[in-house]
N, C-alpha and C positions, 0 to 999 in steps of 0.2 A: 504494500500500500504506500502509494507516495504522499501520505498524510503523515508526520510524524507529532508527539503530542509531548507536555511534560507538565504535571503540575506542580503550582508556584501553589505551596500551604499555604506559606507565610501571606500572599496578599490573595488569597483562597479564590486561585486564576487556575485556569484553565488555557495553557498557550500553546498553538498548534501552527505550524507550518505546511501547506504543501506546495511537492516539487514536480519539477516535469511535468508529463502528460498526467491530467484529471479526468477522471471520471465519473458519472453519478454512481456507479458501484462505488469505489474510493470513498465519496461526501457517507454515504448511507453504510458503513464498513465502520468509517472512521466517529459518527453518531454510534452506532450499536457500544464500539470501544470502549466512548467515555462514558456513554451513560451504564457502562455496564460497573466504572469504576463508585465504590460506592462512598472511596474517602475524596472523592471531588465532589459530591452530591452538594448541589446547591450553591455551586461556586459560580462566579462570572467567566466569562471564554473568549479566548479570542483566535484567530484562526486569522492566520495573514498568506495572500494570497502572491505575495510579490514573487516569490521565485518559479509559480508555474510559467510554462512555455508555452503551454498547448490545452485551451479546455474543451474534451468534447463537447459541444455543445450540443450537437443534436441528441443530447440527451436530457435537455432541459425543461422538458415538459414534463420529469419528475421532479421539480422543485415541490410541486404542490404532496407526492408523498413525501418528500425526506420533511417538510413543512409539519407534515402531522404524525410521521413519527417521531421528531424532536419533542415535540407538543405532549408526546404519549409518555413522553420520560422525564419530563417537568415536574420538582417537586410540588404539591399543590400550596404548600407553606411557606412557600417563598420566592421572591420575584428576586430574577436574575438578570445579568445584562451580556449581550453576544456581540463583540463587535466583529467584523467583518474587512480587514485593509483588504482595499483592489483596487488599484492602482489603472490597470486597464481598462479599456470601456468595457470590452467583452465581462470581462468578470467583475466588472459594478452593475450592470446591466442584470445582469444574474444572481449577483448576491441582493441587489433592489425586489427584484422577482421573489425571490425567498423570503425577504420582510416581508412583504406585502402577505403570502401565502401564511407566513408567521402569525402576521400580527389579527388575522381571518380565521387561526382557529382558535376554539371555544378553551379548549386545555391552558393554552399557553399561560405562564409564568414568567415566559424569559421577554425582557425587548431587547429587540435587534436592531442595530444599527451598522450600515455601510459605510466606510472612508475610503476616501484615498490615501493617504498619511498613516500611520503610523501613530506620530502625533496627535491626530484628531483620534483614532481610535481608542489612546490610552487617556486621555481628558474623557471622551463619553464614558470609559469604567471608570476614573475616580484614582488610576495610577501613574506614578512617575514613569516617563519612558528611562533609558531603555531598556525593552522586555528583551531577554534571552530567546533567541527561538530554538527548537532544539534542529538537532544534526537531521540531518538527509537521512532516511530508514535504509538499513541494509538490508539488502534481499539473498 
């Protein structure tokens, strides 16, 4: 999976990188991952898209599932926040499509927001940049 993830206890983040070629397999792989983790439960996340090359995208007409299975794994006690850097049109374009489907299901807990920056994405959670992304995943 070219999503790799690490979490930050201490500012109780969730911070993921993905590289190269994306996929909606990959996005919905790399959700089942963390929400399976249960010592990030409730934490904020963020997912920076700056080193992808290549998004399929004709595979974006699952945003609206990966949308409702995030939704499905939201604790209901607590409101979270997901920022989203993309830098690209392609993949603001995409991660905007995702709020939107986000913020349209009934579950949700989390709000989502899109950046270009870095910057802008660590002011919408409330941390000081800069966030460590972790390493490329070995396959």
């Amino acid at each position: 999976m070219p999503i790799a993830h690490r979490v930050d206890h201490k500012r109780r983040l969730v911070v993921a990188a993905a590289y190269g070629t994306v996929t909606a397999e990959d996005l919905f792989a790399y959700q089942r991952e963390v929400a399976a983790r249960p010592d990030a439960a409730g934490y904020d996340e963020l997912v920076d898209m700056t080193p992808v090359t290549h998004i399929a995208a004709e595979e974006s007409p699952r945003a609206r599932d990966l949308a409702s299975l995030a939704a499905s794994t939201d604790r209901p006690d607590v409101t979270t926040r997901f920022a989203i850097v993309a830098p690209t049109d392609l993949a603001f374009g995409l991660g905007r499509m995702y709020q939107s489907y986000r913020e349209n299901e009934r579950r949700t807990t989390k709000q989502v927001g899109v950046f270009r920056t870095m910057e802008e994405a660590c002011r919408f959670l409330g941390v000081e940049p800069p966030l460590e992304l972790p390493a490329y995943p070995k396959r």
